[in-house]
gemmi code that builds the backbone of each chain (N, CA, C; Angstrom):
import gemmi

chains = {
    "A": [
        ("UNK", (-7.065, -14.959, 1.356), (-7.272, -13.819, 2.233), (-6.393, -13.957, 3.460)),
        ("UNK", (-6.357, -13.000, 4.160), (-5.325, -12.760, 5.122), (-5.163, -11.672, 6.337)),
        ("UNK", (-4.827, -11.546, 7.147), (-4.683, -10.362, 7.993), (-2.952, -10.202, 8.623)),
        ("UNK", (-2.627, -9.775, 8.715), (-1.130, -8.968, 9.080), (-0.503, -7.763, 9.303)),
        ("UNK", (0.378, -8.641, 10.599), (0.370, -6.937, 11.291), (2.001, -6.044, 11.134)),
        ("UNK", (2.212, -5.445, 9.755), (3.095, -4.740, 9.631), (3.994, -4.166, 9.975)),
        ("UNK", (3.659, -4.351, 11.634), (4.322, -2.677, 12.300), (5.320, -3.269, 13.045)),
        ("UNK", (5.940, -4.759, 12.866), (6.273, -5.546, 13.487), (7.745, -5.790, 12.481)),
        ("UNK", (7.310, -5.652, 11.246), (8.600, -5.828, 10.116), (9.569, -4.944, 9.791)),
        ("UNK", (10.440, -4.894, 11.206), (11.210, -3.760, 10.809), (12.486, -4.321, 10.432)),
        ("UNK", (12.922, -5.666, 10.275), (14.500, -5.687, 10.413), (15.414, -5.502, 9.172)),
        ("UNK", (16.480, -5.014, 9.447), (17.411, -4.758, 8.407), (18.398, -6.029, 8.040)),
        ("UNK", (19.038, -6.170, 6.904), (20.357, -6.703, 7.007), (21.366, -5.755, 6.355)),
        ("UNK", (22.703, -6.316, 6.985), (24.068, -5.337, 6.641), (24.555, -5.207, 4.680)),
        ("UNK", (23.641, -7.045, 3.992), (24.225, -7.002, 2.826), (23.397, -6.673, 1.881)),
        ("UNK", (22.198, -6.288, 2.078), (21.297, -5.332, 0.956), (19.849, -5.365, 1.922)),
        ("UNK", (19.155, -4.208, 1.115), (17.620, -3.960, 1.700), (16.831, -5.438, 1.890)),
        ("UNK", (16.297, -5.216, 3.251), (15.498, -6.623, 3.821), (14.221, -6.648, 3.280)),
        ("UNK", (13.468, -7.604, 2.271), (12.110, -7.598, 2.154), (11.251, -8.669, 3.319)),
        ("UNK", (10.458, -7.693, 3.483), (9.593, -8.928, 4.405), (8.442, -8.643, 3.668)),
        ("UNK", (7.603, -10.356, 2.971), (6.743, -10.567, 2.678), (5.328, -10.319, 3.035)),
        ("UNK", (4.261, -9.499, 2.593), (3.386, -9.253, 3.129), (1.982, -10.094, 2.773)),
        ("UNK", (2.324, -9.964, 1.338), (1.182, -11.484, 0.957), (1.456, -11.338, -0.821)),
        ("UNK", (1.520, -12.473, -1.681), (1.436, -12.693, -3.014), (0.552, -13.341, -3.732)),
        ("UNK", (-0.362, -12.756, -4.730), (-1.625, -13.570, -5.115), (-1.404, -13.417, -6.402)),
        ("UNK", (-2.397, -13.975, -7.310), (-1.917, -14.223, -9.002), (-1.925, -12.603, -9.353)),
        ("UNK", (-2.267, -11.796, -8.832), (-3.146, -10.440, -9.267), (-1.597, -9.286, -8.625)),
        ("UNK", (-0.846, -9.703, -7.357), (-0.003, -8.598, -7.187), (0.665, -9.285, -5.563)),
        ("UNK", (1.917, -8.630, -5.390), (2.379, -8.834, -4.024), (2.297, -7.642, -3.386)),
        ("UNK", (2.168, -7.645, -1.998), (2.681, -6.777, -0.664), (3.805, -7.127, -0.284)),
        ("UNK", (4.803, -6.156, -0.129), (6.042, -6.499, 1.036), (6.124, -5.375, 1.635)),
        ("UNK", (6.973, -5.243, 2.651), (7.389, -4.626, 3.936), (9.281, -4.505, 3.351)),
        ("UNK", (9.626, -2.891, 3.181), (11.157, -3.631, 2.976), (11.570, -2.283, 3.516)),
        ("UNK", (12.702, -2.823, 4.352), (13.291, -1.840, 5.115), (14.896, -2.043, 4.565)),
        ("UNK", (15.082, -0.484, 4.248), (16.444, -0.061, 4.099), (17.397, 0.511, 4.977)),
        ("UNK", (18.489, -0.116, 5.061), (19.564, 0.994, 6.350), (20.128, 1.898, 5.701)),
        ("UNK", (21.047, 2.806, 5.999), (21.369, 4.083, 5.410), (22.406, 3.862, 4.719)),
        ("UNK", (22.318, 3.935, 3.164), (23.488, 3.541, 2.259), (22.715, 2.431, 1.325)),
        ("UNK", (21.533, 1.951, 1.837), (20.967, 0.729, 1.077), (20.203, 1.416, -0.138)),
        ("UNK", (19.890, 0.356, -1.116), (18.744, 1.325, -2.130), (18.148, 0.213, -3.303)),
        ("UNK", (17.858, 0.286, -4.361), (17.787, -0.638, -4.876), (17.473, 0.373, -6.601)),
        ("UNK", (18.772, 0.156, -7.406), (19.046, 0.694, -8.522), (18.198, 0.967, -9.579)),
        ("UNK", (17.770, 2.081, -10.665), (17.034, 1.863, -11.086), (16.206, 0.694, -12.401)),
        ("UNK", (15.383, 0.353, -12.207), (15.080, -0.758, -13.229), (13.730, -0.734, -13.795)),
        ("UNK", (13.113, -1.388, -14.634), (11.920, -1.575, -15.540), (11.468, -2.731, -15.043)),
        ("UNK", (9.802, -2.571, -14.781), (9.117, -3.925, -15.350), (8.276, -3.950, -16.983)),
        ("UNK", (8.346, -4.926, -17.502), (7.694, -4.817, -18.838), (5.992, -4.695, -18.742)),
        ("UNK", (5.406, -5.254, -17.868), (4.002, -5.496, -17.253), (3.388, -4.861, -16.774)),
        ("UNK", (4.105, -4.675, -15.817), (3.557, -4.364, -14.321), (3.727, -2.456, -13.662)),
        ("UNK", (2.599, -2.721, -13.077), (2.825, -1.176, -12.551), (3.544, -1.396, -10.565)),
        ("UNK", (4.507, -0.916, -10.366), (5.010, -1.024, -8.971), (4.857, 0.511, -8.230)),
        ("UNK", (4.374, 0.466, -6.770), (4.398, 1.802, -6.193), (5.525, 1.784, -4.505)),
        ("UNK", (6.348, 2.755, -4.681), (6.850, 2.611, -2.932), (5.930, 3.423, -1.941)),
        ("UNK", (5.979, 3.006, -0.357), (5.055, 4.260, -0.191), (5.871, 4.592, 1.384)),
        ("UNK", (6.079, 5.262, 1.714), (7.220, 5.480, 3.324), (6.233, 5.276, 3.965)),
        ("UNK", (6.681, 4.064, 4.770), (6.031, 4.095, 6.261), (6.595, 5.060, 7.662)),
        ("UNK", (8.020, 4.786, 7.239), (9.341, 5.360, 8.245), (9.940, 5.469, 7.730)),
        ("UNK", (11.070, 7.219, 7.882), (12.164, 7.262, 7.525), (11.800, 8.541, 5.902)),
        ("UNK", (13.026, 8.903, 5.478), (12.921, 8.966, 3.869), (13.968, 9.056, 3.302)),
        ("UNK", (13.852, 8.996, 1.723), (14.517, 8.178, 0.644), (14.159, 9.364, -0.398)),
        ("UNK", (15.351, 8.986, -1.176), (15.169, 9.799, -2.690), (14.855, 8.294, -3.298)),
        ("UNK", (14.174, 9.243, -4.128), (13.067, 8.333, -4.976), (13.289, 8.524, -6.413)),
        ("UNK", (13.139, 7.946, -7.382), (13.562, 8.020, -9.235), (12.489, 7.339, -9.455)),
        ("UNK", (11.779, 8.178, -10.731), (10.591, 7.804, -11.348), (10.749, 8.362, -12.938)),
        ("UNK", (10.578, 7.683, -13.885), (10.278, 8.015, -15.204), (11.428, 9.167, -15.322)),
        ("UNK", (12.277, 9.264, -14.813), (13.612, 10.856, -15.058), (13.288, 11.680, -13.831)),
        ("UNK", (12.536, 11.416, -12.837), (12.431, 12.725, -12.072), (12.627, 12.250, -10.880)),
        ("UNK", (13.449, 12.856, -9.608), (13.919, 12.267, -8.185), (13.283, 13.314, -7.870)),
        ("UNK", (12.707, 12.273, -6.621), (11.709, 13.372, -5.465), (12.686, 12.519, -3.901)),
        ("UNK", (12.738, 13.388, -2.720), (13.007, 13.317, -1.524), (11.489, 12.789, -1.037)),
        ("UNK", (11.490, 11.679, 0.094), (9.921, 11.435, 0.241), (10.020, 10.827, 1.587)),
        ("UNK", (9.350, 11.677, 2.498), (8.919, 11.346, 4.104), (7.749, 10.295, 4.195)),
        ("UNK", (7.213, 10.238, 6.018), (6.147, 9.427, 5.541), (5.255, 9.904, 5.344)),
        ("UNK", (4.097, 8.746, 4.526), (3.086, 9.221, 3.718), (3.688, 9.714, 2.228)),
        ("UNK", (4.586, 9.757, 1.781), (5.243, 9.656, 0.599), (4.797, 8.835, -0.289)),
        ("UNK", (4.337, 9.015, -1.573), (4.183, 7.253, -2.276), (5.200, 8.327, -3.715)),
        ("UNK", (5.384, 6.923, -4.504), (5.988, 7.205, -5.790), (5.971, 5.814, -6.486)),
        ("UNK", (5.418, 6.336, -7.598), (5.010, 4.969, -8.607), (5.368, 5.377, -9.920)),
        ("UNK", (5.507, 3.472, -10.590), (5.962, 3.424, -12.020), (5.125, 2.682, -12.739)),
        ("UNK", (4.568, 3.288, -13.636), (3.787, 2.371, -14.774), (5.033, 1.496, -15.525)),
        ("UNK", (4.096, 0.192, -16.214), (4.695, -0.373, -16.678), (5.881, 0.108, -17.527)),
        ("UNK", (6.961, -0.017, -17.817), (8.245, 0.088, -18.550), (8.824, 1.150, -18.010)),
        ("UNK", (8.592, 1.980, -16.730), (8.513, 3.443, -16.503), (9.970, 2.716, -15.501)),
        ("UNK", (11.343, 3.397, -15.870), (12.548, 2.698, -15.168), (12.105, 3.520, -13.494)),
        ("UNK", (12.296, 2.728, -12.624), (12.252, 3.271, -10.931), (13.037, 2.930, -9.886)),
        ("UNK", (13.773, 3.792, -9.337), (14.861, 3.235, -7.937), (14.444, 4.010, -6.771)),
        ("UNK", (14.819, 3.936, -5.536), (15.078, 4.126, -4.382), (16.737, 4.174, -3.940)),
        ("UNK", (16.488, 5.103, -3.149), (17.996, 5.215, -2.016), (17.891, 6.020, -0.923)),
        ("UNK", (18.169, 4.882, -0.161), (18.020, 5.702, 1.414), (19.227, 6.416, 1.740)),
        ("UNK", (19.741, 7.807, 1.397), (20.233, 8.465, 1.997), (20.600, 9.464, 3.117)),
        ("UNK", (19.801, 8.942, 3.814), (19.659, 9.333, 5.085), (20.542, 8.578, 6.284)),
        ("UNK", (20.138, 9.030, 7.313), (21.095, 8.364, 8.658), (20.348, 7.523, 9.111)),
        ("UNK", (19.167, 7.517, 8.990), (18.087, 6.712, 9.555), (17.408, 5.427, 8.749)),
        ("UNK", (16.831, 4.137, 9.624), (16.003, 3.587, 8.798), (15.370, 3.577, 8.336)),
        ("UNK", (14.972, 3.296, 6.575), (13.486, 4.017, 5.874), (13.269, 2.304, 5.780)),
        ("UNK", (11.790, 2.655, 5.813), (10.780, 1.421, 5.666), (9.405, 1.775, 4.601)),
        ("UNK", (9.400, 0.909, 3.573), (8.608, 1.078, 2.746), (7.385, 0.066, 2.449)),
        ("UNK", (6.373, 0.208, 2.468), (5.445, -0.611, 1.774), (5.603, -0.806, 0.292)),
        ("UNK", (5.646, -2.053, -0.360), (6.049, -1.845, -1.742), (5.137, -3.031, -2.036)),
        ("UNK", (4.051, -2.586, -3.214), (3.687, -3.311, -4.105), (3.579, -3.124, -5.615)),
        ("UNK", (3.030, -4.514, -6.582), (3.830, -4.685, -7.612), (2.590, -5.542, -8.377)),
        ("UNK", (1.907, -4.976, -9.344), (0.652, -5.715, -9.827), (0.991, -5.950, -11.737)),
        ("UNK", (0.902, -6.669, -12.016), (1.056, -8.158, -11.243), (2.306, -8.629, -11.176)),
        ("UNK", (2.606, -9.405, -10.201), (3.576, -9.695, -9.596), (4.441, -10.395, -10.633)),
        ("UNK", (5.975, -10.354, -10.772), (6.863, -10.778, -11.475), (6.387, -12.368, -11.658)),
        ("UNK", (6.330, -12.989, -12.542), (5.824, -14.180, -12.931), (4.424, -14.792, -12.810)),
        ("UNK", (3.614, -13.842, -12.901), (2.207, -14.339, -12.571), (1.947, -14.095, -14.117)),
    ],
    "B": [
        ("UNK", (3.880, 7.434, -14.197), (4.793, 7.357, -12.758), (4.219, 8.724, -12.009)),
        ("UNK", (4.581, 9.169, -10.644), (4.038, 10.525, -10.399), (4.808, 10.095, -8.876)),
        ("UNK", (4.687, 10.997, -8.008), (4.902, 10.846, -6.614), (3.804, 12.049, -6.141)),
        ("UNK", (3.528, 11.618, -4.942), (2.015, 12.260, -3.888), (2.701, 12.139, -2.296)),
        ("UNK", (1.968, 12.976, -1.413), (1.765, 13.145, -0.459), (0.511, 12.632, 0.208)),
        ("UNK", (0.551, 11.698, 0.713), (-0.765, 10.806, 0.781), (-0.697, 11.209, 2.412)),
        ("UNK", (-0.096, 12.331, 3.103), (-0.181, 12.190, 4.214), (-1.315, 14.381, 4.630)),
        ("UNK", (-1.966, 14.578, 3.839), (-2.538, 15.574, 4.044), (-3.810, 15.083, 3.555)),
        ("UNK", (-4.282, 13.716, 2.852), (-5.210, 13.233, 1.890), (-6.189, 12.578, 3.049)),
        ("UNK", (-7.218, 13.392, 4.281), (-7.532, 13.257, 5.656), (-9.181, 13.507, 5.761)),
        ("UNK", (-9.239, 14.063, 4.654), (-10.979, 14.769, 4.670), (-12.089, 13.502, 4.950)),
        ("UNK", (-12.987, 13.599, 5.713), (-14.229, 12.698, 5.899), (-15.361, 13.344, 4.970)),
        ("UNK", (-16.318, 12.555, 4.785), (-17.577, 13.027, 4.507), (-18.736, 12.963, 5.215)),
        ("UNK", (-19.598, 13.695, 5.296), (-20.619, 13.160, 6.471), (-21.380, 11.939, 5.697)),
        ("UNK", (-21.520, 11.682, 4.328), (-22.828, 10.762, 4.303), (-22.149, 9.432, 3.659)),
        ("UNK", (-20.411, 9.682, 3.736), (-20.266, 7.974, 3.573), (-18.638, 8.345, 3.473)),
        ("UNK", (-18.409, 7.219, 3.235), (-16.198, 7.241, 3.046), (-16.156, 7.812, 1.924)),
        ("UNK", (-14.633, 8.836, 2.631), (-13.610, 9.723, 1.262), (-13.165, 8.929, 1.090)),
        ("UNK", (-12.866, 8.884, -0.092), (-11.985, 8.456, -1.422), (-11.197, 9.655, -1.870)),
        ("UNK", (-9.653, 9.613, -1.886), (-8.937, 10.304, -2.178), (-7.692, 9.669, -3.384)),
        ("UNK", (-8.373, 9.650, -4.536), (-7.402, 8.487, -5.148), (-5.894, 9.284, -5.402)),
        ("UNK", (-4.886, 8.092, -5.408), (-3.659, 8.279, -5.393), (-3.126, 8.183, -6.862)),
        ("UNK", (-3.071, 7.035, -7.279), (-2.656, 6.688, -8.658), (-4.129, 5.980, -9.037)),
        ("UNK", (-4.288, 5.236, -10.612), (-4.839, 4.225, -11.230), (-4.113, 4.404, -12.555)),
        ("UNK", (-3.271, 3.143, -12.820), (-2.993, 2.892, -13.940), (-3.414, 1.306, -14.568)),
        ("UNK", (-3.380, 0.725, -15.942), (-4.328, -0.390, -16.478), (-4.194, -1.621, -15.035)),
        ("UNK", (-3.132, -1.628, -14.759), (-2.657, -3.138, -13.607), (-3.238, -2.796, -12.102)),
        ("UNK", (-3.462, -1.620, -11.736), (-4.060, -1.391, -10.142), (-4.406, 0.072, -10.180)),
        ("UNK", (-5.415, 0.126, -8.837), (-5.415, 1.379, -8.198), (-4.779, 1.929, -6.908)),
        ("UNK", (-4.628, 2.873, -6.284), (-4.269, 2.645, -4.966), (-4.777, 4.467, -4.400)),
        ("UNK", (-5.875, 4.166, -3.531), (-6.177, 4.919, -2.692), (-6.372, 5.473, -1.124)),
        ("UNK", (-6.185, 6.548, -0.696), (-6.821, 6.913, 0.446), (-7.579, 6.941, 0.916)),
        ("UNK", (-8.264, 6.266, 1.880), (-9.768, 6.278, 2.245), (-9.694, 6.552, 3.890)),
        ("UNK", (-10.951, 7.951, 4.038), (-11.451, 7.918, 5.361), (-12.464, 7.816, 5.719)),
        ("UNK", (-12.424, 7.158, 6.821), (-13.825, 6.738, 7.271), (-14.367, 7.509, 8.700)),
        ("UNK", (-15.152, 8.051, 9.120), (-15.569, 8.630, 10.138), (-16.475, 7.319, 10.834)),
        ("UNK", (-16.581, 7.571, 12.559), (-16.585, 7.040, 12.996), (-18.061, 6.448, 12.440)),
        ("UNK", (-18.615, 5.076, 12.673), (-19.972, 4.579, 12.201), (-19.758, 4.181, 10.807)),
        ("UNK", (-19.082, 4.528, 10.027), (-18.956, 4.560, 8.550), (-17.690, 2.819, 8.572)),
        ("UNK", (-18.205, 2.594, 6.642), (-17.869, 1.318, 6.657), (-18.135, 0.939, 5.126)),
        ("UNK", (-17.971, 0.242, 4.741), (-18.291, -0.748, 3.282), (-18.290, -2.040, 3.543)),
        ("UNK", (-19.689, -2.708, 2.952), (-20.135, -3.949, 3.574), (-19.110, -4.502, 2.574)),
        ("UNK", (-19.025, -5.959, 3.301), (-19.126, -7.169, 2.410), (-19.559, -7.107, 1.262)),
        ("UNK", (-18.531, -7.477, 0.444), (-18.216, -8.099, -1.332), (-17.565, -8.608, -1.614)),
        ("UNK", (-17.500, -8.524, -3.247), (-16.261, -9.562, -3.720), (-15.865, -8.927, -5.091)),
        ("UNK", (-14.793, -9.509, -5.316), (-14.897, -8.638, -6.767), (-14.023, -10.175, -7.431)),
        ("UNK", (-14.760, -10.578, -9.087), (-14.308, -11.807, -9.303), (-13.017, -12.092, -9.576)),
        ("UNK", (-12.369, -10.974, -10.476), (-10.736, -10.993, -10.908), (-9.709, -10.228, -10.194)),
        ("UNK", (-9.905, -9.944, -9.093), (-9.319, -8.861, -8.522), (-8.478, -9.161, -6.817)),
        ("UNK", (-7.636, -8.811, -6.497), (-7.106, -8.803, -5.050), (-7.533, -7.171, -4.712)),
        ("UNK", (-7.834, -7.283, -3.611), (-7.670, -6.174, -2.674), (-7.060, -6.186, -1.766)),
        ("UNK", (-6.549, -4.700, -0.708), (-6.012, -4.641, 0.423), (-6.557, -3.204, 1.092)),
        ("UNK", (-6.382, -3.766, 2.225), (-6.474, -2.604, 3.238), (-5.351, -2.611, 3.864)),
        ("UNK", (-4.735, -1.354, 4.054), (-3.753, -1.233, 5.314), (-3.503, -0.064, 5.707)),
        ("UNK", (-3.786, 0.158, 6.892), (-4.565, 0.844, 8.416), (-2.911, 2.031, 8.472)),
        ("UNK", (-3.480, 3.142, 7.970), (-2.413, 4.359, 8.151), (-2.837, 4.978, 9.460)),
        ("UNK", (-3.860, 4.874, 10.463), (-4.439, 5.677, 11.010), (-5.797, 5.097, 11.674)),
        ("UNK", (-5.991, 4.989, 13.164), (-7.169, 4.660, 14.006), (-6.885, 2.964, 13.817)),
        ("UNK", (-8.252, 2.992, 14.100), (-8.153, 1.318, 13.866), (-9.734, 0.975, 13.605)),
        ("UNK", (-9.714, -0.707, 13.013), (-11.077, -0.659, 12.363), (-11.264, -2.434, 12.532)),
        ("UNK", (-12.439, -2.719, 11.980), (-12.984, -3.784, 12.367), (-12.695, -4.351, 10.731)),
        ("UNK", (-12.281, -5.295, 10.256), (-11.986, -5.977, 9.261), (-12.549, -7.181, 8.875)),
        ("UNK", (-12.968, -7.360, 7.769), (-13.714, -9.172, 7.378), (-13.197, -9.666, 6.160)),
        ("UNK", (-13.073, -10.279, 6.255), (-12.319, -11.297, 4.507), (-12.495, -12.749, 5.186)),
        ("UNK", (-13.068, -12.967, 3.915), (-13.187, -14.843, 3.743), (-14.365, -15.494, 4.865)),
        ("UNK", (-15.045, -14.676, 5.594), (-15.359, -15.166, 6.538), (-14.685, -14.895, 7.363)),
        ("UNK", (-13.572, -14.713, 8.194), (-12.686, -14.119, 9.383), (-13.330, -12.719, 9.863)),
        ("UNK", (-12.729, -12.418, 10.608), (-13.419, -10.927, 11.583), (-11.473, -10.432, 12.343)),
        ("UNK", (-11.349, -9.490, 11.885), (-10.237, -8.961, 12.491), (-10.428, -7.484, 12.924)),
        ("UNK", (-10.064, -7.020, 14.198), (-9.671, -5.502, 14.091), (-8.192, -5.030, 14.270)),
        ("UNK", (-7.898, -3.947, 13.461), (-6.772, -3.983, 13.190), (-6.412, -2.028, 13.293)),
        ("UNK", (-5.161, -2.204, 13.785), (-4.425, -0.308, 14.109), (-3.886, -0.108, 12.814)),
        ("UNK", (-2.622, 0.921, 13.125), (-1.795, 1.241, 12.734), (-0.268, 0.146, 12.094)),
        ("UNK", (-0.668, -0.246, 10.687), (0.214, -1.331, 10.352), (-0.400, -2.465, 10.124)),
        ("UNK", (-1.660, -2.439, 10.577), (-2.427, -3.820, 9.945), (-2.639, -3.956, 8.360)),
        ("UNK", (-2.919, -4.970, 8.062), (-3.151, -4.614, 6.536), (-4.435, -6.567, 6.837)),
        ("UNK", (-5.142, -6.106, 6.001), (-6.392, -7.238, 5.632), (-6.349, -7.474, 4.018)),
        ("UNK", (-6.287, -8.448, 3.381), (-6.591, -8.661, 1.985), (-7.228, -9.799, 1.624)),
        ("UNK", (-7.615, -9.579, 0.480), (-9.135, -10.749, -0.084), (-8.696, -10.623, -1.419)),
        ("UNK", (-8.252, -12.385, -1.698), (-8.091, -12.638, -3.531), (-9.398, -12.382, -3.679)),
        ("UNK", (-9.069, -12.775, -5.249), (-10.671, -12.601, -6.204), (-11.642, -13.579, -6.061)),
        ("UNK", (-12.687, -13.012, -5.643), (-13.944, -13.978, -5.397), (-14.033, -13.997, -3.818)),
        ("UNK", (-13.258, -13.348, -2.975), (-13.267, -13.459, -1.950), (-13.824, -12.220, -1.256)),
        ("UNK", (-14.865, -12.558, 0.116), (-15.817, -11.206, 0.476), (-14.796, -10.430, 1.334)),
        ("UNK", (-15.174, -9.215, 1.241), (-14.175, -8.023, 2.330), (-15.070, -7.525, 2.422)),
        ("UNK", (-14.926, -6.684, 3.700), (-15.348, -4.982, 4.226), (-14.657, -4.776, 5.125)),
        ("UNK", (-15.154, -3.766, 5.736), (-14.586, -2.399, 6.673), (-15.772, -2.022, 7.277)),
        ("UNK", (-15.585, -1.998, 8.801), (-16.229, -0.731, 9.419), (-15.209, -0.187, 10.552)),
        ("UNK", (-15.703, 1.072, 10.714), (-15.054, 1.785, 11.870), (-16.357, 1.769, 12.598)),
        ("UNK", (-15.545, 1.068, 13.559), (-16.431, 1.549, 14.683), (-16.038, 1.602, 16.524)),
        ("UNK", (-14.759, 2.534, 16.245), (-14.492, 3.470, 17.227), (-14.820, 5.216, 16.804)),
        ("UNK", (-14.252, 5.833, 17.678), (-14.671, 6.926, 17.982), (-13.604, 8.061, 17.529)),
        ("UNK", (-12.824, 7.673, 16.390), (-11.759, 8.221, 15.939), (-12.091, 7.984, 14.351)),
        ("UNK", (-11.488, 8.685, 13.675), (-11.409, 8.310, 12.315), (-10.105, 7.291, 11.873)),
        ("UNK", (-10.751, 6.892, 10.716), (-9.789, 5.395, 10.715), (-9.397, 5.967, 8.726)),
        ("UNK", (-8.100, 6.095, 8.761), (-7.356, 6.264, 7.520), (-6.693, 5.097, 6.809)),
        ("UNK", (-7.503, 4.679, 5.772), (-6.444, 3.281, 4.877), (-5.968, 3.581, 3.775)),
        ("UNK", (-4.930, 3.216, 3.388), (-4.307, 2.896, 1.945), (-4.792, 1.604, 1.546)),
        ("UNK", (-5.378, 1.681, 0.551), (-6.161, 0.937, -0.382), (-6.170, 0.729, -1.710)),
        ("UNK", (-5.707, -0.676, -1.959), (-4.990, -1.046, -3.463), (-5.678, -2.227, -3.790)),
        ("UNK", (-6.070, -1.996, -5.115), (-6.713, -3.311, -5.608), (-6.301, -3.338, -7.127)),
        ("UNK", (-5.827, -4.872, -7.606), (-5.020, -5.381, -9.434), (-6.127, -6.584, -9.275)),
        ("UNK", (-6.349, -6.393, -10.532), (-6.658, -5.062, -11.324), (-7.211, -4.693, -10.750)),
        ("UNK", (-7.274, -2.835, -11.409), (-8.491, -2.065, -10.851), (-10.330, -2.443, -11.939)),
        ("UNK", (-10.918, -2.252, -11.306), (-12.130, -2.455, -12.064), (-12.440, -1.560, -13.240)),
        ("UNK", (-12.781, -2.728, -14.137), (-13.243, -1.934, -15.311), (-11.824, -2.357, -16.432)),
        ("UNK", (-11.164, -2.219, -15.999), (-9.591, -2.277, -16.511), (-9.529, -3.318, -17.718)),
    ],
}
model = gemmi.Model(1)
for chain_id, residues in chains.items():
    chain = gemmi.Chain(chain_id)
    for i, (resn, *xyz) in enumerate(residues, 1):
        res = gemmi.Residue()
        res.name, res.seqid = resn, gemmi.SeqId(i, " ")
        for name, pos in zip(("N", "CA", "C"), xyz):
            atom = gemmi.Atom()
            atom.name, atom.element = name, gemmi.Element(name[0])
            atom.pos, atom.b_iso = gemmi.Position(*pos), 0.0
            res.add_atom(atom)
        chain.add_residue(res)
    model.add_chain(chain)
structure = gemmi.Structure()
structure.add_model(model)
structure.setup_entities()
């Protein structure tokens, strides 16, 4: 168990989207991952696992199962297992996402 | 997969917390919950399961493991499996969480 205060994980880097760890248990992770404008992360599959993004700050086009949605905050967009999913912050601004992932890649 | 607007998902109830679910697929759930002021969910546990709270809105009084936290905008509280959580609000505002728990129950 744990408590953490989110609103604090904003930083970027210049050579791909920054994850900041929020907590990982056998059952699923939390992270904090902030994208700068041009960042994204391509689309891909988990075999397992269901993953959701959700905007804290900022927005992003979003890819889910074939369909791109534009998503402000309060935005979520999720992939069931095998369901391929990307992000891209095309915007001018920093998007920051809550992203979790049950169960977590190697659990 | 689907994408939502989890930012109009605001309604209280008078005789206990909204539940506004977002997704549930076999690996997790992840919902909206509001709580009006006085309102809360005691202490539990659930045996195979992680949970989380994290605070879209107001702020609230938090428990896991034995600890006591209150937490705003960006907090997040979580409890592995077997481990006790709740929630109360108890300011004078309504308190909005995103709320995810792998598995979801029953699953």
């Amino acid at each position: 168990m744990g408590f953490h205060d989110c609103s604090t994980d904003r930083g970027t880097r210049p050579d791909k989207l920054a994850k900041h760890a929020v907590f990982a248990t056998p059952q699923m992770f939390l992270d904090v991952w902030c994208l700068a404008p041009g960042q994204g992360q391509d689309a891909h599959a988990h075999a397992g696992s269901t993953k959701f993004y959700f905007v804290l700050e900022g927005r992003g086009r979003f890819a889910a199962g074939g369909e791109e949605r534009e998503l402000g905050p309060g935005g979520v967009c999720w992939a069931e297992a095998a369901e391929p999913h990307g992000v891209r912050n095309d915007s001018d601004e920093r998007l920051v996402l809550l992203v979790g992932m049950a169960p977590r890649p190697g659990a």
